[in-house]
C-alpha positions in Angstrom: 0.0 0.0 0.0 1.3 3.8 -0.8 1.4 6.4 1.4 -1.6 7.9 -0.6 -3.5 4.9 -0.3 -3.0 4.6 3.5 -3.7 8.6 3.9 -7.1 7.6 1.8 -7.8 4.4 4.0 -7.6 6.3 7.0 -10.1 9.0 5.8 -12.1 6.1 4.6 -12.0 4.1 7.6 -14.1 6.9 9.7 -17.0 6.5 7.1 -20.0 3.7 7.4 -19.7 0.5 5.7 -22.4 1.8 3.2 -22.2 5.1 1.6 -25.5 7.2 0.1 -24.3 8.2 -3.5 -24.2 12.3 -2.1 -21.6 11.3 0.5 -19.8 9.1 -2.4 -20.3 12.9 -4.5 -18.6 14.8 -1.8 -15.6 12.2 -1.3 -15.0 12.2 -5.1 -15.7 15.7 -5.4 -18.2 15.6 -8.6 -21.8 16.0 -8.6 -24.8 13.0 -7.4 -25.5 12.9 -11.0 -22.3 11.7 -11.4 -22.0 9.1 -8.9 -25.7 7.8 -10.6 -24.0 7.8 -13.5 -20.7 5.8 -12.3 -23.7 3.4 -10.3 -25.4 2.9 -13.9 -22.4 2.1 -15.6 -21.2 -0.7 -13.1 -18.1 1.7 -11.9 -19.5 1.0 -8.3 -20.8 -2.4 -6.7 -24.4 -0.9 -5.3 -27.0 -2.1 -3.4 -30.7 -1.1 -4.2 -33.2 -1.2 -1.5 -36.0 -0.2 -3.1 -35.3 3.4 -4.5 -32.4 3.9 -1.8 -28.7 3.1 -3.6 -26.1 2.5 -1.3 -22.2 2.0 -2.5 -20.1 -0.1 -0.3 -17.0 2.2 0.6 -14.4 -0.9 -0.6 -15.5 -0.1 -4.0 -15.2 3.6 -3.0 -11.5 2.5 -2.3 -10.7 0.8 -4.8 -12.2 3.0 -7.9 -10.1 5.7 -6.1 -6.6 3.7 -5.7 -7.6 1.6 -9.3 -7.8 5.0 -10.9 -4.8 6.9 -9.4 -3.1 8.8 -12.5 
């Protein structure tokens, strides 16, 4: 693990398990629209209960480390 990747664990690690897609938008910094669209497009494992999404922060993780430039 980098030193970025354990600085974005640790910020991670204070979060719930489950993330609401506006809390993803304000960790990625983009908009809900976004993160709808990243849901839509299979970027993020979600779980739909009923009309409530919920991203598990893992993915949240690794879309952030997988996508380090």
């Amino acid at each position: 693990m980098t030193v970025l990747e354990g600085r974005i664990h640790q910020v991670l690690v204070l979060l719930p398990n489950m993330l609401s897609p506006e809390q993803v938008a304000d960790i990625m910094n983009v908009s809900k629209e976004t993160v709808y669209r990243m849901v839509r497009r299979g970027d993020y494992d979600s779980l739909k209960l009923g009309r409530i999404i919920r991203i598990p922060k893992a993915c949240v993780l690794n879309y952030i480390v997988a996508n380090l430039a």
